[in-house]
C-alpha positions as CSV (number, residue, x, y, z in Angstrom):
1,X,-20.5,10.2,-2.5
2,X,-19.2,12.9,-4.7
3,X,-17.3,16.1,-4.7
4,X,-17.3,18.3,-7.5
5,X,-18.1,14.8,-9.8
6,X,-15.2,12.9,-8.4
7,X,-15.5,10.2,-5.6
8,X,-15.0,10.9,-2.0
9,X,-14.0,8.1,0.4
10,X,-15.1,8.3,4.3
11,X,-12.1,9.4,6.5
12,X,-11.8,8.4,9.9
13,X,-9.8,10.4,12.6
14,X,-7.9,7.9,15.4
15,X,-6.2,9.6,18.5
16,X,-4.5,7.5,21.0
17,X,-3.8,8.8,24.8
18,X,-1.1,7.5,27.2
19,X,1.1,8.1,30.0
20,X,4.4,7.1,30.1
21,X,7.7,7.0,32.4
22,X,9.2,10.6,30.7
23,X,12.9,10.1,29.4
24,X,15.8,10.0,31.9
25,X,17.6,12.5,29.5
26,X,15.2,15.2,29.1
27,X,15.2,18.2,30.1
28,X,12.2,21.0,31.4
29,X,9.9,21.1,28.2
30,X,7.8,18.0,29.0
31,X,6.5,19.9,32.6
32,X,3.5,21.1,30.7
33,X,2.9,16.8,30.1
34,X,3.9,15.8,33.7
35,X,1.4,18.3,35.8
36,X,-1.0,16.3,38.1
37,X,0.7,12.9,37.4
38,X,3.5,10.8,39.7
39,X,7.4,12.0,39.7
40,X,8.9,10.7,36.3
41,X,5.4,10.2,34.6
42,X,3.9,12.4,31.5
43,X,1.5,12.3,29.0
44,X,1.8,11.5,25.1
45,X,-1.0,11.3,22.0
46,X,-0.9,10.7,18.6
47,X,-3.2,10.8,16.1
48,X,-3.7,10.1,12.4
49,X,-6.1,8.9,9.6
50,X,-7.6,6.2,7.8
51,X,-9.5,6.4,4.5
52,X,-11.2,3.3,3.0
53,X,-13.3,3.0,-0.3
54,X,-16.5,2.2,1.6
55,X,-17.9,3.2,5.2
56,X,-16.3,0.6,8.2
57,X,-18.2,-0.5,11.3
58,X,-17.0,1.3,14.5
59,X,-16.1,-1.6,16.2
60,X,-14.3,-2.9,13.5
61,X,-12.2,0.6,13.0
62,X,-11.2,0.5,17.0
63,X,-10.3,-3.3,17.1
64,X,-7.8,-2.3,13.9
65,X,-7.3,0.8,16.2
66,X,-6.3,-1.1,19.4
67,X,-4.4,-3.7,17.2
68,X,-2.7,-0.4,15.6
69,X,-1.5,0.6,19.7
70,X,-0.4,-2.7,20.7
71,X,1.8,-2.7,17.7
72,X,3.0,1.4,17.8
73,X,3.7,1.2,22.0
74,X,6.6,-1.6,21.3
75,X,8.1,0.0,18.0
76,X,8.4,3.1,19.5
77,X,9.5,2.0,22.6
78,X,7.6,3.3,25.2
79,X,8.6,2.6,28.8
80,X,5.5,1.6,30.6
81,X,2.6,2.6,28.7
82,X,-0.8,3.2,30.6
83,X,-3.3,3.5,27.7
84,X,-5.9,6.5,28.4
85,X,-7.7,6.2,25.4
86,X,-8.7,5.4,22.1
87,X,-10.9,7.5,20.0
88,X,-12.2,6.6,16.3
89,X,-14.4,9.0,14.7
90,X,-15.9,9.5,11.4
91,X,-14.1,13.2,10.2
92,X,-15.2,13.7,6.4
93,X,-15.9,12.3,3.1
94,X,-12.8,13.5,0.5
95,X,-11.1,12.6,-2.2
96,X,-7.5,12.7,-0.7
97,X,-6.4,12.3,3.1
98,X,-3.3,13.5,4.4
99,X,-0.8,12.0,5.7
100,X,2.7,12.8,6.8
101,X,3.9,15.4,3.9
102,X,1.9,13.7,1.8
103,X,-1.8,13.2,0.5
104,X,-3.0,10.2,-1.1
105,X,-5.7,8.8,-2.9
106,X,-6.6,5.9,-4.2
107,X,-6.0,4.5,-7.5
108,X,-9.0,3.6,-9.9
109,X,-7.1,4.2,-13.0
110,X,-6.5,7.9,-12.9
111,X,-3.5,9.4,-15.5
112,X,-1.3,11.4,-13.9
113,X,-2.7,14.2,-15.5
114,X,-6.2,13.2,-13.7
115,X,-4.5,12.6,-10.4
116,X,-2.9,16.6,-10.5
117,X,-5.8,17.7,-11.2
118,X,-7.9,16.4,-8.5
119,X,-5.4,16.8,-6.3
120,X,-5.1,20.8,-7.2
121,X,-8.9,21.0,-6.9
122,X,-8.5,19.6,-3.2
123,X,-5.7,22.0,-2.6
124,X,-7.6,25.0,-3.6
125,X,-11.1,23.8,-2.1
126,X,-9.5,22.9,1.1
127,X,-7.1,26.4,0.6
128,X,-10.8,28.5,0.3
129,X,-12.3,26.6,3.7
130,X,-9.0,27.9,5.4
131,X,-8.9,31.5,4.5
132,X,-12.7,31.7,4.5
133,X,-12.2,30.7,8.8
134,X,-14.5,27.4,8.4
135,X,-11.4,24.9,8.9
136,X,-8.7,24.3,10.5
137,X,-6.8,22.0,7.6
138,X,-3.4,21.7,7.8
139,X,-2.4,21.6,4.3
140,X,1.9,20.4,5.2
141,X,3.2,22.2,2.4
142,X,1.1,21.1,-0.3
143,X,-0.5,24.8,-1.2
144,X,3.1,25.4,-3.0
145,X,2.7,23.0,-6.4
146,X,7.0,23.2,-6.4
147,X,7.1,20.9,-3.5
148,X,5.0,18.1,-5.1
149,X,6.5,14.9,-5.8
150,X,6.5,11.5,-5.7
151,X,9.3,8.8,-4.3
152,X,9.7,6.5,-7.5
153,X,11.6,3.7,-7.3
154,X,11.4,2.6,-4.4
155,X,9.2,4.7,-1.8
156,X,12.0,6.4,-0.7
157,X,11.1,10.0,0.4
158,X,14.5,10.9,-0.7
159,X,13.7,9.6,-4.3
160,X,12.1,12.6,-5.8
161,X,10.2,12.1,-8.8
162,X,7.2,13.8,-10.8
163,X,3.8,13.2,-8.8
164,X,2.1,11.5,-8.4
165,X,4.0,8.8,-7.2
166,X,3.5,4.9,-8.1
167,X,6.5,3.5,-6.7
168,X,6.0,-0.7,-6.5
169,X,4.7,0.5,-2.4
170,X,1.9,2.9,-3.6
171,X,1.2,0.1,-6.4
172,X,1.2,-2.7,-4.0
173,X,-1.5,-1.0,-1.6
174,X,-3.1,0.4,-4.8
175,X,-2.6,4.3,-3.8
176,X,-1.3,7.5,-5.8
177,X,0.7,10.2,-3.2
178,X,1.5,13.4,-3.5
179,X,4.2,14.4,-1.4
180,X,4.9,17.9,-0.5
């Protein structure tokens, strides 16, 4: 699939559901998370996505998906996890995804030049759907060009260099990122 002549990848969406014990130390602004469950309980989610070159099989996406839980429930340390549930769903096809203050692509050989580009074309197609009321993107930051940047050396997001960034991480999992 194309957009605009450049390849799109299919983006999946995962959200994860859970209750948890809630944290000795806090204080009133988890009640809203706590109604309708036991004394000391509350509820937590995350959610994120995957992009891959080609379209995955469902079950394939939530075994990677549960794998992905088992995994996230110890390193964040969450005191007795009851797992609610698991949703993978197809969102889009696209040329970049977002991720945490950052959008990434992956790299088939694009220049740098190439990679700004298509990355400002995404910005200011997504940027239209927005104002235009027919999606709810959350572009993080990366509507203002000054914030882009890469994290050359070594990944770290306190290593600023010019995007897009091919640090030996982005190289190794053969991505370009655009933080913002």
């Amino acid at each position: 699939m194309k957009i605009n002549g450049e390849k799109a990848y299919p983006i999946y969406k995962v959200s994860i559901k859970w209750i948890q014990d809630r944290p000795k130390d806090s204080n009133n602004i988890f009640e809203g998370l706590c109604k309708g469950l036991p004394k000391g309980r509350m509820r937590s989610s995350t959610n994120f996505y995957w992009m891959y070159k080609i379209q995955r099989p469902q079950k394939e996406l939530y075994k990677k998906a549960i794998n992905f839980w088992n995994m996230y429930k110890e390193t964040k340390d969450i005191q007795n996890p009851e797992l609610v549930n698991i949703i993978v769903e197809f969102k889009e096809y696209e040329t970049w995804m977002l991720t945490w203050f950052e959008h990434q692509t992956f790299d088939v050989g694009q220049t740098n030049e190439e990679a700004l580009k298509s990355f400002e074309k995404f910005v200011q197609r997504k940027t239209k759907l927005i104002l235009e009321n027919k999606n709810s993107y959350c572009l993080m930051g990366a509507g203002d060009r000054w914030r882009w940047h890469g994290a050359e050396p070594n990944g770290d997001p306190e290593d600023h260099s010019s995007p897009p960034c091919r640090c030996k991480y982005c190289k190794k999992n053969g991505l370009l990122k655009i933080a913002h």
